[in-house]
C-alpha positions, 0 to 999 in steps of 0.5 A, a space after each residue: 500500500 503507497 504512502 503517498 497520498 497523491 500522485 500524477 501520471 507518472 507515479 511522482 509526489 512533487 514539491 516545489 520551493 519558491 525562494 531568493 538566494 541566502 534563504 536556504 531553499 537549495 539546502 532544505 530541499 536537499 535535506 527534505 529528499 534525504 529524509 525521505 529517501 533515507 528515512 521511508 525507503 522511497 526513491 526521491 530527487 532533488 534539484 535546484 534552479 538557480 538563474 544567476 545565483 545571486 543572493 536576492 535573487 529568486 531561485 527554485 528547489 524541487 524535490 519529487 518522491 515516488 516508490 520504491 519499485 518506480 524509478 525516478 527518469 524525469 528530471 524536467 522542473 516541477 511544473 504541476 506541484 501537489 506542494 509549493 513552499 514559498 520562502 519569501 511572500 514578496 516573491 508574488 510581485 515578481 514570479 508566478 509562485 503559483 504556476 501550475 499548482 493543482 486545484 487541490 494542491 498545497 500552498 505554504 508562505 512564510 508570513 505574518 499576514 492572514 489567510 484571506 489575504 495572502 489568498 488574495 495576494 497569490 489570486 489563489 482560487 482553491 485548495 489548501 493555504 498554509 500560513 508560518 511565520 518561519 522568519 519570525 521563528 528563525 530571528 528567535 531561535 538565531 537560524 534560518 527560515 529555511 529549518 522552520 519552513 521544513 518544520 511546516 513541511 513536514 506537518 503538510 506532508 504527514 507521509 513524512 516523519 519528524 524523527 528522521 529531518 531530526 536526524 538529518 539536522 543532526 548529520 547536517 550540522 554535527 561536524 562543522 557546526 555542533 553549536 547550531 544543532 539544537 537551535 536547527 531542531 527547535 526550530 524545525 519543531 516550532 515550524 511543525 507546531 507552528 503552522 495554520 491552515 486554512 481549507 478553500 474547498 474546490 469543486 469537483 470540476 475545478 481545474 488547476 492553474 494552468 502552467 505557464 513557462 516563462 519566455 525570453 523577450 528577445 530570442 532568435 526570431 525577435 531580437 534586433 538586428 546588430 546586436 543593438 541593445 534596446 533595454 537600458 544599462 541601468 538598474 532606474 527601472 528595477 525593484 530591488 525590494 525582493 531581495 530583503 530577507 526579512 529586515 530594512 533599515 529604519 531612519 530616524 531623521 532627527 538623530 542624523 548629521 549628514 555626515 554620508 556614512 550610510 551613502 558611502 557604504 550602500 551598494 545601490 545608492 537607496 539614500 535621497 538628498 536635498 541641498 538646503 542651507 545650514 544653520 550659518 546660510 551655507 549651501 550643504 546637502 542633507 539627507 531626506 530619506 530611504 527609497 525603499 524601492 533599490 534597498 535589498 536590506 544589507 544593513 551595511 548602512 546600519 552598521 556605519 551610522 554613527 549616531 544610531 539615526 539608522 537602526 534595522 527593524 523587521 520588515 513589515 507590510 506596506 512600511 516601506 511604501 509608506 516610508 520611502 522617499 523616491 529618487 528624482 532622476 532628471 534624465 528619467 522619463 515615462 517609457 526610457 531613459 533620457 
């Protein structure tokens, strides 16, 4: 008799985890298909898309599990998940974190909003809507989301048992870092305690969400002739806020000197300026604020200020659209660049 408790045609229980570099989503993967594989007997895959490989950028985990008499030759992305774990919620403005997910399949966020409106969020019709706050937990405990999220996971999953990630964590982590062994696990098991769920009954002609595979803009029947470059070299246009990881800077106006420590050490230049006279009439330039829009929260800035006018805090929804102060780029126009 199977454990597993669905299955597509080709005999696969498959799980997609929808992350950004630095979130761990490459090695909870990896650990996820090893405590199957090793713990049930099952055969199980595991493989990572990574795109550029950059810290803040969006990646994909998959892991497919079937039994032990099936073998495993598909080795093709996870486009029709019966899981998806979404590591980062503000990966939805950018990446279609639901594509393809079954009409009775299983959506889990790492979040501190409510059901209806992630649900919303994701334009998620039916199926089964986990809630965790796996960054919250990680803060706590000093780890990473990623072990809190394997926690939830392993709750959604129940075929899987607790007993065997515990051991995993413990292979994974005793002989370089014994110290974060016990944290790991406290973590994993807040994350299995710790998750909500909310069931969107689907009826029984509800169809899934179709897949739709990303496409190029330019390929070889629609790129320029020449060679020409018609996107500009320049990073106006894009929104970097995607790659926080949970934490952005704070500014405290009333604490700051201007002395352009913070500007000095930002890797995208988040910090907006105003020339205005000083308290003598002297022309200087002093600082008005963060656009949110370029800051990935490195919080080197936090580090550099001297008189604590730049504090890190955790993230929190709508604070940076309510707090930003954007850039005015004077060569900028609607469509391009000047």
């Amino acid at each position: 008799m199977s454990i597993l408790p669905k299955k597509n045609e080709l005999g696969f229980f498959e799980i997609r985890l929808e992350s950004i570099g630095g979130l761990g989503a490459n090695l909870a993967g990896k650990m996820l298909a090893e405590a199957g594989v090793l713990g049930l007997g099952l055969n199980g895959s595991n493989f990572s898309s990574y795109g550029s490989e950059k810290k803040g950028s969006p990646v994909k985990a998959f892991v497919r599990f079937c039994e032990a008499d099936v073998e495993i030759r598909d080795h093709s992305p996870i486009e029709q998940p019966h899981v998806v774990g979404i590591f980062h919620e503000a990966l939805y403005k950018t990446v279609n974190v639901v594509n393809g997910v079954k009409a009775d399949g299983i959506v889990l966020v790492n979040t501190t909003r409510d059901f209806d409106e992630v649900r919303r969020d994701l334009k998620l019709e039916y199926g089964t809507l986990a809630i965790v706050d796996a960054t919250g937990i990680a803060i706590e405990e000093k780890t990473k989301a990623n072990t809190s999220m394997l926690g939830a996971l392993y709750r959604i999953c129940e075929f899987l048992i607790p007993e065997d990630m515990r051991g995993v964590i413990h292979k994974t982590f005793e002989k370089k870092y014994p110290h974060l062994v016990e944290p790991n696990i406290r973590t994993f098991d807040r994350g299995y305690n710790e998750v909500k769920f909310k069931i969107y009954e689907a009826p029984e002609d509800a169809q899934g969400k179709a897949f739709i595979r990303p496409q190029t803009v330019f390929g070889y029947e629609t790129q320029e002739l020449g060679g020409v470059l018609v996107a500009q070299a320049n990073t106006i246009l894009k929104d970097l806020s995607g790659s926080r990881q949970g934490w952005l800077p704070q500014f405290h106006e009333d604490k700051c000197i201007s002395c352009a420590a913070c500007d000095n050490v930002c890797p995208d230049l988040c910090f907006v300026w105003e020339e205005a006279p000083d308290k003598k009439g002297r022309p200087q330039m002093f600082l008005r604020g963060i656009d949110y829009k370029y800051c990935k929260g490195c919080l080197k800035c936090v580090d550099a200020c001297p008189t604590d006018a730049l504090t890190d805090m955790r993230e929190e929804v709508g604070y940076a659209e309510n707090h930003s102060m954007a850039h005015k780029f004077p060569y900028y126009v609607a469509g391009g660049v000047n």
